[in-house]
MMTF fields as JSON, N, C-alpha, C and O atoms, coordinates in Angstrom:
{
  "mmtfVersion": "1.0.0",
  "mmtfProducer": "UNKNOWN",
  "numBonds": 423,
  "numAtoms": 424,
  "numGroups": 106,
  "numChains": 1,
  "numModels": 1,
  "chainsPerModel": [1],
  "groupsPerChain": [106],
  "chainIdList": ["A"],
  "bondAtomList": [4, 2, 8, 6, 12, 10, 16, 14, 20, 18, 24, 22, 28, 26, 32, 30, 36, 34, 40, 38, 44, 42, 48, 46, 52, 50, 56, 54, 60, 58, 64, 62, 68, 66, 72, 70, 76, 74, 80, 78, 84, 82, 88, 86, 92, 90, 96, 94, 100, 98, 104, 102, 108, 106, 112, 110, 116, 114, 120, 118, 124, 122, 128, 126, 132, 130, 136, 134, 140, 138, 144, 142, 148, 146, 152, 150, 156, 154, 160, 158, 164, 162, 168, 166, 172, 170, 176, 174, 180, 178, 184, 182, 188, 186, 192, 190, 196, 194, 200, 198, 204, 202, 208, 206, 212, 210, 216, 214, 220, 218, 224, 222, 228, 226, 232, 230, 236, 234, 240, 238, 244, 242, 248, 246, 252, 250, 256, 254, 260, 258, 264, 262, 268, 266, 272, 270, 276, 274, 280, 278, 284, 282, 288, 286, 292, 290, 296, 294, 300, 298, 304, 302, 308, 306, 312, 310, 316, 314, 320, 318, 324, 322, 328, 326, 332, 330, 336, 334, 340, 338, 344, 342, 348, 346, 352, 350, 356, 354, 360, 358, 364, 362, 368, 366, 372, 370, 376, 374, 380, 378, 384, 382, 388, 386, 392, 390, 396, 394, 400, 398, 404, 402, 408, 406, 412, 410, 416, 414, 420, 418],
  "bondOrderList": [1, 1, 1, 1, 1, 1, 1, 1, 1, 1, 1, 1, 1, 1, 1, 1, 1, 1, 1, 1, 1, 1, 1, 1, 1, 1, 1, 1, 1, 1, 1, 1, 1, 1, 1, 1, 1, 1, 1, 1, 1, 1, 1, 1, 1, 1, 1, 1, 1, 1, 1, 1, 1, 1, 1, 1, 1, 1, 1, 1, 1, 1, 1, 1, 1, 1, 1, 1, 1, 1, 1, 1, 1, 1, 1, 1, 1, 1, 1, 1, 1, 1, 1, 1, 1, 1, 1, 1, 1, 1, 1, 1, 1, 1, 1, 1, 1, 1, 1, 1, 1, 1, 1, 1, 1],
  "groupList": [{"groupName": "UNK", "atomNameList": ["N", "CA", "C", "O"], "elementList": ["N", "C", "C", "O"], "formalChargeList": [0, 0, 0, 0], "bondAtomList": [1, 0, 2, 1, 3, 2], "bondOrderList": [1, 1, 2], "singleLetterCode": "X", "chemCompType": "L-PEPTIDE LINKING"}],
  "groupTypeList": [0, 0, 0, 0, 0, 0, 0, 0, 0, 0, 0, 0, 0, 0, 0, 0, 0, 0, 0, 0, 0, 0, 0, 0, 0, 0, 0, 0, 0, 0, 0, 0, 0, 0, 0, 0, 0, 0, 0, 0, 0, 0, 0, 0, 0, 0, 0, 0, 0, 0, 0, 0, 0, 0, 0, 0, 0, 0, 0, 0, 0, 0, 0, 0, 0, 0, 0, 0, 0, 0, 0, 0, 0, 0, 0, 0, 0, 0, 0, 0, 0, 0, 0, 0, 0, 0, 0, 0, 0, 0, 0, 0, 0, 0, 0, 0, 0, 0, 0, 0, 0, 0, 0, 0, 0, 0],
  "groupIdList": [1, 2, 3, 4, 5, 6, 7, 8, 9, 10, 11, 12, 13, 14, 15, 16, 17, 18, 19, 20, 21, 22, 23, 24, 25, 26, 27, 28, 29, 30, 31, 32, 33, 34, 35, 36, 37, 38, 39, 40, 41, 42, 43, 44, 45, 46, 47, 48, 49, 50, 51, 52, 53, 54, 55, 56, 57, 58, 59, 60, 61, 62, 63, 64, 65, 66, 67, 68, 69, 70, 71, 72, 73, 74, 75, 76, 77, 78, 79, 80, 81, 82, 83, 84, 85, 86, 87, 88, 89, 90, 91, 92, 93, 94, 95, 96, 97, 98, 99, 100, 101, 102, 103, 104, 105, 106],
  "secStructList": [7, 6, 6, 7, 7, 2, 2, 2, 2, 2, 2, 2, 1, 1, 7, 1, 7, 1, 2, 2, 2, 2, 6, 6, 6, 1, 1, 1, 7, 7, 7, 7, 3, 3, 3, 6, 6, 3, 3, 3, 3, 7, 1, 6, 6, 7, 2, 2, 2, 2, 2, 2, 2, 2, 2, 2, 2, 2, 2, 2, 1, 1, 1, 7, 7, 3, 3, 3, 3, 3, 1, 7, 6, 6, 1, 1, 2, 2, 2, 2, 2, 2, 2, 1, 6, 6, 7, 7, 3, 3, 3, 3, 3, 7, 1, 7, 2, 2, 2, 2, 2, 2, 2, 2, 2, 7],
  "xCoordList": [-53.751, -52.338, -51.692, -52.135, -50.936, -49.887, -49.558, -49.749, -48.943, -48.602, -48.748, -47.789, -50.318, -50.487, -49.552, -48.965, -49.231, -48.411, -49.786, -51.003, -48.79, -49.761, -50.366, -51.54, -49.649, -49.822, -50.909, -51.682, -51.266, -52.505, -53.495, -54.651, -53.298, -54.585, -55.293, -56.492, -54.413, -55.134, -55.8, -56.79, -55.039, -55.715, -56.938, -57.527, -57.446, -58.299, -58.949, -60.077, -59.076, -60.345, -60.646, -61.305, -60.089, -60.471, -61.142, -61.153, -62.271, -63.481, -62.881, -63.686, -62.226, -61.203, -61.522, -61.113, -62.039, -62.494, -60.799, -60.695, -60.311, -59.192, -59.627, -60.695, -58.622, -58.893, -58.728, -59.652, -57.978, -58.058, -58.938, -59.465, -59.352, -61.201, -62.056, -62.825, -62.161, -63.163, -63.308, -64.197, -62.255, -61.914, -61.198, -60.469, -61.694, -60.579, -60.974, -61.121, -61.132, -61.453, -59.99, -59.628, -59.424, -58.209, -57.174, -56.121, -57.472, -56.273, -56.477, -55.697, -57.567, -57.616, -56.697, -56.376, -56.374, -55.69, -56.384, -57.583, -55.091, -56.035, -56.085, -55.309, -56.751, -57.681, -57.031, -56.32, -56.91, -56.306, -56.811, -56.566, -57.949, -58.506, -57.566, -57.437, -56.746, -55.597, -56.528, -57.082, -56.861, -56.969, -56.099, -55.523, -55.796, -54.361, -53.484, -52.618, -52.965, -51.856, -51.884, -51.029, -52.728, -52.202, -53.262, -54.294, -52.878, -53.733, -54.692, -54.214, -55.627, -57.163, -58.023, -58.966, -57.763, -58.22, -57.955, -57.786, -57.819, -57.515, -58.111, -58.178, -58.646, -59.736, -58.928, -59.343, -57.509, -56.782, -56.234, -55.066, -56.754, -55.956, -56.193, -55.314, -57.719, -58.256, -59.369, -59.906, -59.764, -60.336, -60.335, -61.33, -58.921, -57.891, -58.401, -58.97, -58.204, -58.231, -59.695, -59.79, -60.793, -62.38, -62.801, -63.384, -62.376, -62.83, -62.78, -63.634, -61.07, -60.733, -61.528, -61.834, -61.854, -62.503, -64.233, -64.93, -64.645, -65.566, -66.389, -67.568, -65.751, -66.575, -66.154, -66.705, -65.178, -65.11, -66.686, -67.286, -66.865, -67.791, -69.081, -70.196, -68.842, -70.543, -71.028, -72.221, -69.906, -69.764, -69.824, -70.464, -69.082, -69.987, -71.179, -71.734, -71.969, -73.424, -73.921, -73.967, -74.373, -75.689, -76.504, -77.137, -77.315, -78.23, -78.133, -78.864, -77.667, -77.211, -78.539, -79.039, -78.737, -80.192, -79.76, -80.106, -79.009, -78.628, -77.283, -76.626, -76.741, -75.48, -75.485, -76.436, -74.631, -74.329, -72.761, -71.943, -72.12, -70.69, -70.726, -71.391, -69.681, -69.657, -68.141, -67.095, -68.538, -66.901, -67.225, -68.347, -66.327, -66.359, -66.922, -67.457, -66.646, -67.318, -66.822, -67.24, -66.091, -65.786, -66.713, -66.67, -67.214, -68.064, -67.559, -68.243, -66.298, -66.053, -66.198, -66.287, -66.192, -66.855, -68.167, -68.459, -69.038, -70.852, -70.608, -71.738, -69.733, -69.877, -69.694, -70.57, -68.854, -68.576, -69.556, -70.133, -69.833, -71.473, -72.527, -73.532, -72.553, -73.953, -73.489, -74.518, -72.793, -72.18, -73.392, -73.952, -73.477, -74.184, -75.728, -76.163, -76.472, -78.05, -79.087, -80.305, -78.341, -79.851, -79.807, -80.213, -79.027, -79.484, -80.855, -81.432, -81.186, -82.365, -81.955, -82.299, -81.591, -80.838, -79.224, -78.661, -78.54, -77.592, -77.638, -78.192, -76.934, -76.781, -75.087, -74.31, -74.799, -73.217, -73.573, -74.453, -72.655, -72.555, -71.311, -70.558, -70.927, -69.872, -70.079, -70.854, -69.563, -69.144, -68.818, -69.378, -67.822, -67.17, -67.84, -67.142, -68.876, -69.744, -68.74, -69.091, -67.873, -66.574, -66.29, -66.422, -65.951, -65.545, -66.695, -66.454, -67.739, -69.094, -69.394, -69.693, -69.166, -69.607, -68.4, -68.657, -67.137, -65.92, -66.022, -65.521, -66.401, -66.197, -67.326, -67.163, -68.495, -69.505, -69.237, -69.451, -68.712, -68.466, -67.431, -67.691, -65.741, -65.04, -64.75, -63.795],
  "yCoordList": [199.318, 199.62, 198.652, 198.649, 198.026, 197.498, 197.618, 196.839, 199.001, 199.854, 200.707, 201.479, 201.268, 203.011, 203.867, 203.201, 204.959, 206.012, 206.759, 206.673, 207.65, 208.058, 209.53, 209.87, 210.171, 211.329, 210.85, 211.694, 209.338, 208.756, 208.704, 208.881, 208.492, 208.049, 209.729, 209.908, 210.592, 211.749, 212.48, 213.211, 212.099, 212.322, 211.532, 211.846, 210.593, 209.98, 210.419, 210.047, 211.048, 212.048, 213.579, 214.467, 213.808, 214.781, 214.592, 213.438, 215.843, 215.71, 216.01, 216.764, 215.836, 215.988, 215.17, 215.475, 214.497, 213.782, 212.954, 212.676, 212.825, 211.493, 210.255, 209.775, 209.828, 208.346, 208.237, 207.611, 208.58, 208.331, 208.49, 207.911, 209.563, 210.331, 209.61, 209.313, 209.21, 208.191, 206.422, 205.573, 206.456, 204.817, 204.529, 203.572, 205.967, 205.872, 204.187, 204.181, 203.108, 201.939, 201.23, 200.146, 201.71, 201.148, 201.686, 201.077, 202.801, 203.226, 203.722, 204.242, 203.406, 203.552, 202.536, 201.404, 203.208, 202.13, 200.89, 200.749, 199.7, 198.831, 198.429, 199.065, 197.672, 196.945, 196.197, 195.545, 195.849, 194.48, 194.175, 194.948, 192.654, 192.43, 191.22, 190.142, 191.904, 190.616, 189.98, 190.962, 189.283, 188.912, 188.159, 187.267, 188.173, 187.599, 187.925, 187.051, 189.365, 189.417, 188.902, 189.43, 187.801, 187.322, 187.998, 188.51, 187.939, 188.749, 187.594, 186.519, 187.748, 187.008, 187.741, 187.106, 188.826, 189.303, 190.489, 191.366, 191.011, 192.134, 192.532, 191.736, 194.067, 194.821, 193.799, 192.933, 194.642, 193.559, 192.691, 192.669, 191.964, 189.916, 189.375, 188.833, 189.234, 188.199, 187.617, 186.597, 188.008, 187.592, 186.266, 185.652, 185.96, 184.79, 183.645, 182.62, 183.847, 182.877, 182.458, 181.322, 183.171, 183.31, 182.371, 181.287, 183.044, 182.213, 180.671, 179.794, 180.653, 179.133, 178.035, 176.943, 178.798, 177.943, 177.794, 176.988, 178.567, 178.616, 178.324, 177.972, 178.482, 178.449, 177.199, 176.884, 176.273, 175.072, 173.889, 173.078, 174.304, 173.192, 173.955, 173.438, 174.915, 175.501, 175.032, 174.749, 174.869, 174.189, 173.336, 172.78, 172.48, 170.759, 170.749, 170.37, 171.288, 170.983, 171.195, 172.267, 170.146, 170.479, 171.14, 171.241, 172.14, 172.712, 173.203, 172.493, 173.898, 174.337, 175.437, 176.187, 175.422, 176.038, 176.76, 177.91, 176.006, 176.341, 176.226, 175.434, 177.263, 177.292, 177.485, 177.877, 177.221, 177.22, 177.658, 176.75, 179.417, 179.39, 179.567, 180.132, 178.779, 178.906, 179.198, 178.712, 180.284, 181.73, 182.708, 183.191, 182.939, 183.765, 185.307, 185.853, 185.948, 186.799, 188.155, 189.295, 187.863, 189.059, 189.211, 189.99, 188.506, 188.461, 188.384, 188.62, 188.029, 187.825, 186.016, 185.56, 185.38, 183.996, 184.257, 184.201, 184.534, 185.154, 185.825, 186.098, 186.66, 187.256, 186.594, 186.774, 185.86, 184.484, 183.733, 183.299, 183.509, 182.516, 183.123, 182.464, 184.242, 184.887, 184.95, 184.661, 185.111, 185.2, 183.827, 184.052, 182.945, 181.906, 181.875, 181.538, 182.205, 182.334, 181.492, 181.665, 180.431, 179.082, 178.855, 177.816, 180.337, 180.061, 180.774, 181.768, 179.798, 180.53, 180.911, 182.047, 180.534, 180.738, 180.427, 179.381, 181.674, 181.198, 182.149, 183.15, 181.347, 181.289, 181.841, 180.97, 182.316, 182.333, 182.481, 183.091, 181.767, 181.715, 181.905, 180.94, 182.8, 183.646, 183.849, 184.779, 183.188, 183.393, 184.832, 185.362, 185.598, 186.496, 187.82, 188.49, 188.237, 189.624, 191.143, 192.191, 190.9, 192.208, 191.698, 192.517, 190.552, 190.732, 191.214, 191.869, 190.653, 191.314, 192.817, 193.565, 192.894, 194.656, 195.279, 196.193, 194.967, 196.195, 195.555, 196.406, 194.648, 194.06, 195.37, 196.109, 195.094, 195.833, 197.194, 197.727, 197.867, 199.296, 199.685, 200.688, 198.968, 198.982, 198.298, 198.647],
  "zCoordList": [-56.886, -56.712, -55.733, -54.585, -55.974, -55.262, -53.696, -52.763, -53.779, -52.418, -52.531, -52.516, -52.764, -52.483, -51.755, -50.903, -51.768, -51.358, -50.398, -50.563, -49.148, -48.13, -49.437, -49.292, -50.429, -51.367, -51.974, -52.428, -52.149, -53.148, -52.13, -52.514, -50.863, -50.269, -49.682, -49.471, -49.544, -49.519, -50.819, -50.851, -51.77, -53.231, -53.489, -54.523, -52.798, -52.854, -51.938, -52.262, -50.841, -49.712, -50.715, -50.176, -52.257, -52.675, -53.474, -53.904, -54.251, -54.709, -56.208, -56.755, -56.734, -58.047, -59.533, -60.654, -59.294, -60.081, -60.641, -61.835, -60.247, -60.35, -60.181, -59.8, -60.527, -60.381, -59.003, -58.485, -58.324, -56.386, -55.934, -54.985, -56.723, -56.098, -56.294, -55.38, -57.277, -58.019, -57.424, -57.494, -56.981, -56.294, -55.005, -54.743, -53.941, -52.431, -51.934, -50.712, -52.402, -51.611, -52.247, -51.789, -53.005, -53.43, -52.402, -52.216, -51.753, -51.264, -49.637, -48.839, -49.562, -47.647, -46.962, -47.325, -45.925, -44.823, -44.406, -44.169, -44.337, -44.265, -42.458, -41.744, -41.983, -41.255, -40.757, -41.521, -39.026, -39.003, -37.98, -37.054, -37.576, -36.379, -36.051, -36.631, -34.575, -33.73, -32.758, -32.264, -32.381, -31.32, -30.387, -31.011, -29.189, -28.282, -28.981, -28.922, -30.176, -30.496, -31.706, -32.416, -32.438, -33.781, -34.668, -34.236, -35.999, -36.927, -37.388, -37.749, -37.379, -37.602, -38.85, -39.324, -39.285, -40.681, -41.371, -40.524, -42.682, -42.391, -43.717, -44.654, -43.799, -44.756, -46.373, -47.142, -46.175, -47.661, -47.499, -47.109, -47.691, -48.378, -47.607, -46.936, -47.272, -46.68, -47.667, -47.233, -48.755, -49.303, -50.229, -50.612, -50.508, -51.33, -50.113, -50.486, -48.93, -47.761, -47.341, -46.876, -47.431, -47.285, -48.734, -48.705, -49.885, -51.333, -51.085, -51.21, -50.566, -50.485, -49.991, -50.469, -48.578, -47.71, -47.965, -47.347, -48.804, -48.714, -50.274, -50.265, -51.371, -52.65, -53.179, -54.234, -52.638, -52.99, -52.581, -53.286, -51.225, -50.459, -51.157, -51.222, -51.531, -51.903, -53.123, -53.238, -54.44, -55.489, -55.491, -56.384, -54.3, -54.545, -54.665, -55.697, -53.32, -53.146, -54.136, -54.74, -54.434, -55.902, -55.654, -56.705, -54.383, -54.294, -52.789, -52.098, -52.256, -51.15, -50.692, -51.531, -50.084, -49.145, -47.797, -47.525, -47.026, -45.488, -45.463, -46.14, -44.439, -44.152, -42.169, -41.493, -41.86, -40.536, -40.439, -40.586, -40.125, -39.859, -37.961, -37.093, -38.078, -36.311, -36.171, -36.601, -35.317, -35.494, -36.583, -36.734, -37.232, -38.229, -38.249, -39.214, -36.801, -36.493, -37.331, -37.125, -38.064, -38.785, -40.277, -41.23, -40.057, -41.367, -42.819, -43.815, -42.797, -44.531, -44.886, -46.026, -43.902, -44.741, -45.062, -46.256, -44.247, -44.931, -45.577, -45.984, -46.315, -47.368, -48.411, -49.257, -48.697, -49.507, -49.511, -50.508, -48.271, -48.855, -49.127, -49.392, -49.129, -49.549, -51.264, -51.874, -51.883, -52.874, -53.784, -54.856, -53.254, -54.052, -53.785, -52.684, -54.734, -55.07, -54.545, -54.594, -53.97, -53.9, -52.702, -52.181, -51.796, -50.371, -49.913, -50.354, -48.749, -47.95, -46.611, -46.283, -46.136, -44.754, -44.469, -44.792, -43.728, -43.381, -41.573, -41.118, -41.195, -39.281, -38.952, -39.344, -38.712, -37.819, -36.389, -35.78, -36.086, -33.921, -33.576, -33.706, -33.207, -32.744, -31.262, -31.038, -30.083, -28.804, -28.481, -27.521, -29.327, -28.885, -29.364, -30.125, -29.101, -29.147, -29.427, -29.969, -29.04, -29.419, -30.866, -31.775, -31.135, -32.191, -33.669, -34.682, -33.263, -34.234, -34.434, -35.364, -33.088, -32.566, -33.212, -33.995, -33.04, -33.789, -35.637, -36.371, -36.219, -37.306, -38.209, -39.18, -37.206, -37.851, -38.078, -39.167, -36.957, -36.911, -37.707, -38.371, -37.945, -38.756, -39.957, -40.651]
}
């Protein structure tokens, strides 16, 4: 949906067998990690911006094995790169330990 209604997203916490019921990941509230105030990711439409950056350089490599993200502590670029099969290792180094710790939990 577009712009869920707050009437859909509680129809979606019920055991009803609807379609809300059946799919509340369409209609939960979304997510927004600021840091200093600016928005840095959010549960919806960050994924268009993660693809970009990330499934172009993976597609070059003719055979990609290792990855190294440095930042990315929210974890949706590793999710994008885990996305491709012919890895063996991938690393992220993230300075900022809050941002891993609330990414994970929320």
């Amino acid at each position: 949906p577009a712009s869920p209604k707050l009437s859909d997203y509680y129809k979606s916490l019920e055991d009803d067998g609807s379609y809300e019921s059946l799919h509340p990941e369409f209609y939960a509230p979304d997510l927004i990690l600021l840091l200093d105030g600016r928005i840095q990711s959010s549960l919806h439409g960050d994924a268009p911006y993660h693809e970009s950056i990330v499934h172009p350089a993976m597609i070059t490599h003719p055979n990609p094995k290792r990855v190294a993200v440095i930042g990315g502590g929210e974890g949706a670029t590793v999710r994008e790169i885990l996305k491709h099969s012919t890895l063996e290792k991938v690393v992220m180094i993230e300075i900022d330990e809050g941002v891993v710790n609330l990414s994970t939990k929320y």
